[in-house]
C-alpha positions in Angstrom: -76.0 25.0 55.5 -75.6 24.8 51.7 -72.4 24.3 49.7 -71.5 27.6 49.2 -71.6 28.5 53.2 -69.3 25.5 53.8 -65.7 27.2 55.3 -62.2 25.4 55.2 -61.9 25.6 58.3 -64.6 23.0 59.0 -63.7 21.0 56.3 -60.2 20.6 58.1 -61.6 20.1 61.4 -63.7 17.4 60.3 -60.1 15.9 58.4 -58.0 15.6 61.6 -61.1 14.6 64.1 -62.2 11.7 61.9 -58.8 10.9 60.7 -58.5 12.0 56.5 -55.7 14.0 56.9 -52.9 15.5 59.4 -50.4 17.8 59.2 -46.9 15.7 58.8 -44.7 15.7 62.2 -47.3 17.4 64.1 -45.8 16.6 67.2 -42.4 18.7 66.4 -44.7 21.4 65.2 -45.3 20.4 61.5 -43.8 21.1 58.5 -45.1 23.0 55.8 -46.1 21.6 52.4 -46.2 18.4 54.0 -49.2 16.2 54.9 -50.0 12.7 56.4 -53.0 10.6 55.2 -55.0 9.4 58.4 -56.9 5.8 58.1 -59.7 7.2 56.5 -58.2 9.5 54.5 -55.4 6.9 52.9 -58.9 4.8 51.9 -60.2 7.8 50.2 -57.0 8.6 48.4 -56.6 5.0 47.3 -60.4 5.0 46.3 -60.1 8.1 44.0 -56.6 6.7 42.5 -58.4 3.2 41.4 -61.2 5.3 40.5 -58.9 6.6 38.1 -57.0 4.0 37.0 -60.0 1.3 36.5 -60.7 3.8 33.6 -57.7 4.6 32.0 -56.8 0.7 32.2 -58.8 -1.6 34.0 -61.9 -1.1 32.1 -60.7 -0.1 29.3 -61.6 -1.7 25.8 -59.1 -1.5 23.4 -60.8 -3.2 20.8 -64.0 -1.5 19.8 -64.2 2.7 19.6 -65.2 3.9 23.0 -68.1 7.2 22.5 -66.6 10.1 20.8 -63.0 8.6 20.6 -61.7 8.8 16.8 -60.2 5.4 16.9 -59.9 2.9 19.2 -56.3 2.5 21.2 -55.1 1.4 23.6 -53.6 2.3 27.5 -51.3 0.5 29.7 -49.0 1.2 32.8 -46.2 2.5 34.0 -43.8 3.0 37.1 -40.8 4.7 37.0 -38.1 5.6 39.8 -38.2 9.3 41.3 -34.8 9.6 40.5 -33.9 10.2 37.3 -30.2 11.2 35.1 -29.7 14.8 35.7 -29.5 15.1 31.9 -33.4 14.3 32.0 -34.3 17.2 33.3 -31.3 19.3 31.6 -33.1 18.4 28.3 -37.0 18.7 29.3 -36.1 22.2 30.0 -37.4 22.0 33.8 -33.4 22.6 35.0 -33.3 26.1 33.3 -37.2 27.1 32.7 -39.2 25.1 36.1 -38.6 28.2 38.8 -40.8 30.9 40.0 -39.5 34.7 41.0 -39.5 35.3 44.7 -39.2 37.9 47.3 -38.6 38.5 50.4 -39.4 41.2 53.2 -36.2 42.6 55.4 -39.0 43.2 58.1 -41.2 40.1 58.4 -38.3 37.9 57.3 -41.0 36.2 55.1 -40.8 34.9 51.9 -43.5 35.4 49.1 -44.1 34.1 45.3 -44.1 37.6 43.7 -46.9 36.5 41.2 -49.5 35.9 44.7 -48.9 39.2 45.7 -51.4 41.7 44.7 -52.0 45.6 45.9 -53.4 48.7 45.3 -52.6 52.7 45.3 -53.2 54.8 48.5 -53.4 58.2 49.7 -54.2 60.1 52.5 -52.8 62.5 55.3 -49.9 60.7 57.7 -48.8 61.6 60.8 -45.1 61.2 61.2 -43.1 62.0 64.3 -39.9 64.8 63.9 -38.4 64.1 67.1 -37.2 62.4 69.4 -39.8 64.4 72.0 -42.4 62.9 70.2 -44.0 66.2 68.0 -45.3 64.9 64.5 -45.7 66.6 61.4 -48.8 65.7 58.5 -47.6 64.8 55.1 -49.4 63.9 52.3 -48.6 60.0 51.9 -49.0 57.7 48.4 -48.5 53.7 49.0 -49.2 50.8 47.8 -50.7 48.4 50.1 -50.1 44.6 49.4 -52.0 41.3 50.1 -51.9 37.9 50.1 -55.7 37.7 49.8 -58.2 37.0 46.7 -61.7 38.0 45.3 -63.6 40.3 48.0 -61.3 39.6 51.0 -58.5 41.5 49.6 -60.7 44.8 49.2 -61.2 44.5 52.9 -57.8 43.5 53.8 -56.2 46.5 52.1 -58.5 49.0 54.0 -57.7 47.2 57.5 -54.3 47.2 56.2 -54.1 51.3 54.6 -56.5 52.4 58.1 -54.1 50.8 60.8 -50.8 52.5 58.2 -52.5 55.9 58.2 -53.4 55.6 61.9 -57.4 56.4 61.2 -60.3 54.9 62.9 -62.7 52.8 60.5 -65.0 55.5 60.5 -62.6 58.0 58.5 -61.9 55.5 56.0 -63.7 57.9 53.5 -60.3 59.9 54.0 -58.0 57.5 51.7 -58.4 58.2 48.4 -57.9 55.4 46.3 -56.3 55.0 43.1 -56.5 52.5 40.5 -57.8 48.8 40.6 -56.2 45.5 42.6 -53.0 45.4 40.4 -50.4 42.3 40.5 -47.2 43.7 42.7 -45.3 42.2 39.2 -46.5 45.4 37.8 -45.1 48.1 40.2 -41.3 48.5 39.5 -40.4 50.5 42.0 -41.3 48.6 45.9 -39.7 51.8 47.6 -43.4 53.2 48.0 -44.7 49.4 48.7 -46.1 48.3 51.7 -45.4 44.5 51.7 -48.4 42.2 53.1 -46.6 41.7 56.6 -44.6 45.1 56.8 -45.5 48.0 59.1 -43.6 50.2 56.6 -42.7 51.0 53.0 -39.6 49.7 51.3 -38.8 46.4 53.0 -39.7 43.9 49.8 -36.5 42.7 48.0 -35.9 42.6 44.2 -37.5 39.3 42.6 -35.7 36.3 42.0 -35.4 33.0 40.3 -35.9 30.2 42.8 -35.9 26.4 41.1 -38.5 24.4 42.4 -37.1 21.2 41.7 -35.5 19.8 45.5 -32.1 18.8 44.8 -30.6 15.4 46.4 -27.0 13.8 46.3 -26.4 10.1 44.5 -23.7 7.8 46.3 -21.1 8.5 49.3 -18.6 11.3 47.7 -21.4 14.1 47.1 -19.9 16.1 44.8 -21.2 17.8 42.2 -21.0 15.3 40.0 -23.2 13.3 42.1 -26.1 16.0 42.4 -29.8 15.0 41.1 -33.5 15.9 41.4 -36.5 14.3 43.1 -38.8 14.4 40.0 -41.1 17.6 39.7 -43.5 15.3 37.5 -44.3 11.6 36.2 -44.1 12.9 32.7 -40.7 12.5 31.9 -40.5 8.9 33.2 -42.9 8.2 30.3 -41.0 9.8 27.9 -37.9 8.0 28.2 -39.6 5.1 28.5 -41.8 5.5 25.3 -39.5 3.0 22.9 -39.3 0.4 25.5 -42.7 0.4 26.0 -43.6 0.3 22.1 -41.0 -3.0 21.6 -42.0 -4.9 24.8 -45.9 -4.4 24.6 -46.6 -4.6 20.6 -48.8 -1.4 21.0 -49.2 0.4 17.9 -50.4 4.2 17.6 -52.5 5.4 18.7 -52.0 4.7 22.7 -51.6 6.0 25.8 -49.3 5.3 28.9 -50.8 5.4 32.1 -48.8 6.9 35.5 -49.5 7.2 39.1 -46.9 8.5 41.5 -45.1 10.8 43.5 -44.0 14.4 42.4 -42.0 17.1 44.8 -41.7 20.9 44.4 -40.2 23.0 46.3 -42.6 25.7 46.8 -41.9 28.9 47.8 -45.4 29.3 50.1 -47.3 26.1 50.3 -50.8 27.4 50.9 -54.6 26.1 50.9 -54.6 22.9 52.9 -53.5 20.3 50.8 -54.0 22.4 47.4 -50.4 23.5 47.3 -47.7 21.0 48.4 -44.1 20.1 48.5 -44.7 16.2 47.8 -47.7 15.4 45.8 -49.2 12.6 44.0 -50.0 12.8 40.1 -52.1 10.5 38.1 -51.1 10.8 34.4 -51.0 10.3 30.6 -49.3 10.3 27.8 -51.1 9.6 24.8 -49.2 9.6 21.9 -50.8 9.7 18.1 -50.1 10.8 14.6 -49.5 14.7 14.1 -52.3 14.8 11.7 -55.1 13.0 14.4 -53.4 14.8 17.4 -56.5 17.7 17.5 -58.8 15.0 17.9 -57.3 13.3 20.5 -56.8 16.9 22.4 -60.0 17.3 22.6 -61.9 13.9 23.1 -59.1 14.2 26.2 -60.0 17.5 27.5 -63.8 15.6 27.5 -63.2 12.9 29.1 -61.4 14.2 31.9 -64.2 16.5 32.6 -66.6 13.7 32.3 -64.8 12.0 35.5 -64.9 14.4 38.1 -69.1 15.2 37.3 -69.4 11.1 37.0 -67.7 10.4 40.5 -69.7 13.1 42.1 -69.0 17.1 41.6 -71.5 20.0 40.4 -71.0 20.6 37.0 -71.8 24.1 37.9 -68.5 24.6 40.7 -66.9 22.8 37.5 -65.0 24.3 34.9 -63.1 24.0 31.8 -61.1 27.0 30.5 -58.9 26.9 27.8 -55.4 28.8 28.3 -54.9 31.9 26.5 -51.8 32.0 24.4 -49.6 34.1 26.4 -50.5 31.8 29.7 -48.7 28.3 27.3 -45.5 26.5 28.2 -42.7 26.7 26.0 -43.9 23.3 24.8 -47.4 23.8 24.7 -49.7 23.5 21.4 -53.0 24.2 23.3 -53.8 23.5 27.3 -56.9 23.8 28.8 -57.4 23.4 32.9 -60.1 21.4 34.7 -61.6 24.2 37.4 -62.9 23.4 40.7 -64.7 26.3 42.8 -62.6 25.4 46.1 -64.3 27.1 49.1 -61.0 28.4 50.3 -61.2 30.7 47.2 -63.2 33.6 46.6 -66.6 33.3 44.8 -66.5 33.0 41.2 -62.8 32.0 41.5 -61.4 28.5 40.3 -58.5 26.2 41.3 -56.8 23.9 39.1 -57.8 20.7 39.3 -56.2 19.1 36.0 -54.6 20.1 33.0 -54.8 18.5 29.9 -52.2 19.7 27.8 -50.7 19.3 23.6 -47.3 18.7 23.6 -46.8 18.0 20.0 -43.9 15.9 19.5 -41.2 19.6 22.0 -40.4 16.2 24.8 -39.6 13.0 22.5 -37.8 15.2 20.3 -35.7 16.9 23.2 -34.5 13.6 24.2 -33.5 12.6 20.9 -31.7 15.7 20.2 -31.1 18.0 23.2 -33.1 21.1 24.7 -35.0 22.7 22.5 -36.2 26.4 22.9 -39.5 28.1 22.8 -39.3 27.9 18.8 -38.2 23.7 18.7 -35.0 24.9 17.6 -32.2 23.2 19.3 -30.2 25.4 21.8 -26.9 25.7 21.1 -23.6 27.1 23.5 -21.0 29.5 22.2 -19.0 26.8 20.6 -22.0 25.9 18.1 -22.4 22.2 20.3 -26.1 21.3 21.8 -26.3 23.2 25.2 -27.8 20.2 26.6 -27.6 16.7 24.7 -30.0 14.4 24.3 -29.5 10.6 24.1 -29.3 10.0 20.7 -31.6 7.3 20.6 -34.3 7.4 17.6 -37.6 7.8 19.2 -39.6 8.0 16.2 -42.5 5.6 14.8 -42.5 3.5 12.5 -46.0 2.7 10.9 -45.8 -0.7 9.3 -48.9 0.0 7.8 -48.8 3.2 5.8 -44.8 3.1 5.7 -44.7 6.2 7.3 -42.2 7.3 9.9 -42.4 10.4 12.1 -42.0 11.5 16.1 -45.9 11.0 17.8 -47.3 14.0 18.8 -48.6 13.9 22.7 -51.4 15.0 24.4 -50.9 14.6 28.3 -54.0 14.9 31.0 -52.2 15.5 34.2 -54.1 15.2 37.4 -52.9 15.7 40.9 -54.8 12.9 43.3 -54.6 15.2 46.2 -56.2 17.8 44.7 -58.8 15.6 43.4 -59.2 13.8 47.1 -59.3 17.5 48.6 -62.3 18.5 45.6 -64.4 15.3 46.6 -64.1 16.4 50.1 -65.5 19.8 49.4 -67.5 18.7 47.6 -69.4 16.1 49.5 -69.4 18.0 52.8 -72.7 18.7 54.0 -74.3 19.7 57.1 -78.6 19.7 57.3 -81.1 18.9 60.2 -82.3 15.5 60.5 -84.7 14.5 63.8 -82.7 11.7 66.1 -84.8 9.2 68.4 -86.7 11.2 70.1 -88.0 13.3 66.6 -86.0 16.6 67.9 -83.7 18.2 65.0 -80.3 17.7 65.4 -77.4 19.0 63.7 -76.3 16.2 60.8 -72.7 16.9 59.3 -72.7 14.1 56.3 -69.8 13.5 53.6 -72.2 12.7 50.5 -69.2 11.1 48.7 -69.9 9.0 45.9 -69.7 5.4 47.0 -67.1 4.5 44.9 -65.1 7.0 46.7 -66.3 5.9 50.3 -63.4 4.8 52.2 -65.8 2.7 54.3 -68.9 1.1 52.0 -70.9 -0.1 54.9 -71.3 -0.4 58.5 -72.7 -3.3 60.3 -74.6 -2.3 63.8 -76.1 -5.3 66.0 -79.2 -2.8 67.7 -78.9 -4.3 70.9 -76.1 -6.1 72.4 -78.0 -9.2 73.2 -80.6 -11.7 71.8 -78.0 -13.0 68.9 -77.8 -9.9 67.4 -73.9 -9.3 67.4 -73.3 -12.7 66.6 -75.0 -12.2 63.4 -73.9 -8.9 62.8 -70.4 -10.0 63.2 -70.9 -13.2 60.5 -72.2 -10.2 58.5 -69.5 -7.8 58.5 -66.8 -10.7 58.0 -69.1 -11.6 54.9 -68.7 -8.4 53.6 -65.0 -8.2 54.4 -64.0 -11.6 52.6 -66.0 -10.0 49.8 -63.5 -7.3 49.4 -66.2 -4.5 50.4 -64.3 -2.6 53.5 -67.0 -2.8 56.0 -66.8 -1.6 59.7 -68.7 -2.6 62.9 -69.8 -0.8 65.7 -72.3 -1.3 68.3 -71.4 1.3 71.1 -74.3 3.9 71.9 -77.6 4.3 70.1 -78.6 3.8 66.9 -78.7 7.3 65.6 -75.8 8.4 66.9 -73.9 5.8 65.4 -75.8 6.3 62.0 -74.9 10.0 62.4 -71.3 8.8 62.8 -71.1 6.8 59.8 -72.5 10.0 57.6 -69.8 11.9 58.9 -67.6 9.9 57.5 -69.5 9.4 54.2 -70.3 5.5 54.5 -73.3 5.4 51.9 -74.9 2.5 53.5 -75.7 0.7 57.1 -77.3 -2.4 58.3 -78.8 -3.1 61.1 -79.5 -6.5 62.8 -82.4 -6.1 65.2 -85.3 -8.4 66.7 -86.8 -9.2 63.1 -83.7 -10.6 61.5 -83.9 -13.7 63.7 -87.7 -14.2 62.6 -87.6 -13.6 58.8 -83.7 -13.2 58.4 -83.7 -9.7 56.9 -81.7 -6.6 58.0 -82.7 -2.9 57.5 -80.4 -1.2 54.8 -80.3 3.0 55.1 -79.2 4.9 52.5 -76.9 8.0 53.7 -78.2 10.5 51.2 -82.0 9.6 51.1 -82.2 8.4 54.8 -84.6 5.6 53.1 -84.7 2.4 55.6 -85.8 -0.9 53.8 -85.4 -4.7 54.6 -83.3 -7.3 52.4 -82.8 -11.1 52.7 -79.3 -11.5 55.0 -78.0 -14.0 52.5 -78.3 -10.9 49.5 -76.9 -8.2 51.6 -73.3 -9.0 49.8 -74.5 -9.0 46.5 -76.9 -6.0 47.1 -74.2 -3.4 48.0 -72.0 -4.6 45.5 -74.2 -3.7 43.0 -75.4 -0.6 44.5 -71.8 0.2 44.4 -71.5 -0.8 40.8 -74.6 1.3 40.1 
């Protein structure tokens, strides 16, 4: 089965069967938006976040240029609460601008984002009934049917959808006439003659409306207003405020970066696509702040790099994509943004889901919280009394250059990642399923996750062949080696050889040893590779050092 063929609903399978990922208080009947990280899948996640932050800081050299940087800078760390001053968010602009429009259907009692609800124009004959006896008239009927669906599916959707309204077998489908293209519902004004994607008749979607997506919590015992805050939407802003403490405690100088991995929470209106689309997420992000003159350069060695990480830990440049946002798609704060792309298999061919945005700020969020909330023109927004509508702290942000005696607010260029969505893409990504012959040279079935080793949440997995003979004794000293060596290693020696192999591959462990009758004569083990099924002997007393340079490699 090649990429392409690979469905979701395997993908997820595989996830809860082999423990990556579950859906969060299953046992009450879940909740949506919400997902727990099984004892795989918490390896994986913590693999792809030290992917990330071994090089943004770990490995980073701050003292020579790195290839195709204009200058060298430097990057260091940051952790900041969830909870921030309501006044935070008041001046970032997410407490007036971060909502989407909603609606919702009288009928299904369901609740949609309007902007994921697309349709098209239908006509065709329609029987309706006149009275209570049951005799029906035909009238000449125009709708527009909606869906929830993308890329091909929704063309087939809306003709299930327009037959089954109609009452017409498939094979008079040639009798709707349709009219126009798949159109966004945003552009129909009137939903009296809309069919809504769960209705069984016209008219039952609401008006749009503003919903804030930030989840709204209550500080201290009284819980009055007063007391009301937000569980952070994003990391961002906790590097923000923070930007002056870390330039007079670390003796950075422009330009450099601050590095932030954490938890974010929106309050979506229709969590969808596994893990793609949730209410608490994790973000890995940047801040990189430089001079306003240098700050094109930077955007783009950024937007680079960050493509350069995905392809080197393991995904098709060709189901990889950068596209640049067109002008009217910017935030209010937004210079230039351009989106890492990943060809999900839950989406249509040829569509793309956002894996990472990397984004130019220019100097709209320091400059806020100096002043107050700025609008979409970096004026500062002012009430009817001619006072900031939302203050800022007063406190000089600005930078001082000691050297050229300049001072001015950094401009910021911000590469946002979500780890989820960047665990979920290696996932896709690496799941495979081929023939391979077991022990008796029959093909069999082989589901494999080719993850990059890196990535593995298991690096190597220790089998004694037979449970006799010594084996287990030194297949145990083995994997204990390899634990105290900080590789996470697993053993196993229940059933035969390939099916244990064929476990491990499921899993996406990259290599496995076996101990067998030779290792007592010449003290080798056999080594097979996952992805090339190549078997080959090594010394015992290298086996360490072997995968960890493999895993270097």
């Amino acid at each position: 089965m090649s990429q392409t063929e690979n469905t979701m609903e395997q993908i997820v399978a595989l996830c809860k069967r082999r423990g990556f990922l579950f859906q969060s208080s299953e046992i009450y009947g879940g909740i949506n938006g919400f997902w727990d990280y099984g004892p795989l899948g918490v390896e994986l996640k913590r693999n792809v976040r030290e992917a990330w932050w071994r090089d943004m800081i770990g490995a980073h050299d701050e003292i020579s240029c790195l290839e195709n940087a204009p200058a060298p800078f430097s990057m260091v760390g940051l952790e900041s609460s969830i909870i921030m001053h309501p006044q935070v968010w008041k001046c970032s602009g997410h407490y007036d601008l971060f909502h989407d429009f909603m609606i919702d259907c009288t009928e299904s009692k369901r609740r949609y984002r309007h902007d994921h609800v697309r349709g098209r124009w239908a006509e065709a004959d329609r029987k309706i009934k006149t009275d209570a006896e049951g005799e029906t008239t035909t009238v000449r009927t125009r709708i527009f049917i909606t869906s929830l669906a993308s890329g091909e599916e929704i063309e087939q959707e809306l003709t299930e959808r327009a037959l089954k309204f109609f009452g017409l077998k498939t094979k008079y489908a040639d009798q709707i006439q349709w009219q126009g293209d798949v159109t966004p519902l945003q552009q129909i004004g009137n939903h009296a003659e809309v069919l809504g994607p769960d209705a069984t008749r016209p008219g039952t979607l609401t008006a749009p409306r503003e919903f804030n997506l930030m989840f709204k919590t209550t500080l201290g015992a009284l819980g009055g207003e007063e007391d009301a805050a937000f569980l952070r939407p994003e990391t961002a802003q906790g590097m923000f405020v923070n930007f002056k403490n870390v330039l007079d405690s670390s003796r950075v100088k422009l330009p450099f970066g601050i590095c932030q991995m954490g938890k974010s929470f929106r309050n979506e209106i229709t969590p969808r696509n596994f893990t793609f689309r949730s209410r608490e997420f994790e973000q890995m992000e940047i801040e990189f702040f430089c001079h306003p003159q240098e700050s094109p350069q930077w955007y783009t060695y950024w937007r680079n790099r960050r493509f350069a990480w995905y392809t080197e830990l393991g995904i098709a440049s060709d189901r990889l994509r950068l596209r640049e946002h067109h002008r009217e798609e910017l935030a209010h704060y937004s210079v230039g943004t351009a989106d890492i792309e990943y060809a999900f298999p839950f989406l249509s061919p040829g569509d793309y889901g956002e894996l990472e945005g990397v984004a130019h700020r220019g100097d709209f969020d320091l400059r806020s919280h100096m002043e107050g909330k700025l609008d979409k023109d970096l004026k500062l927004q002012l009430n009817d009394q001619g006072q900031p509508r939302h203050r800022g702290s007063g406190k000089d942000l600005s930078y001082f250059d000691d050297q050229s005696r300049e001072r001015f607010i950094p401009h910021v260029i911000e590469p946002s990642a979500g780890a989820d969505r960047a665990t979920l893409a290696f996932l896709c990504e690496a799941y495979h399923v081929d023939e391979q012959p077991d022990e008796k040279g029959e093909l069999q079935s082989r589901t494999v996750l080719k993850l990059h080793p890196r990535l593995a949440p298991v690096k190597a997995a220790v089998f004694p062949l037979i449970k006799k003979e010594g084996m287990p004794e030194i297949a145990a000293k083995l994997y204990r080696d390899l634990k105290r060596a900080g590789l996470n290693a697993t053993f196993d020696q229940q059933g035969a050889i390939g099916r244990r192999y064929r476990r491990q591959d499921e899993i996406g462990t990259p290599f496995c040893l076996t101990v067998d009758g030779q290792t007592a004569q010449d003290q080798t083990v056999t080594l097979r590779d996952r992805d090339t099924l190549v078997q080959e002997r090594i010394p015992l007393d290298q086996v360490t050092r072997e995968i960890a340079d493999r895993l270097r490699g």
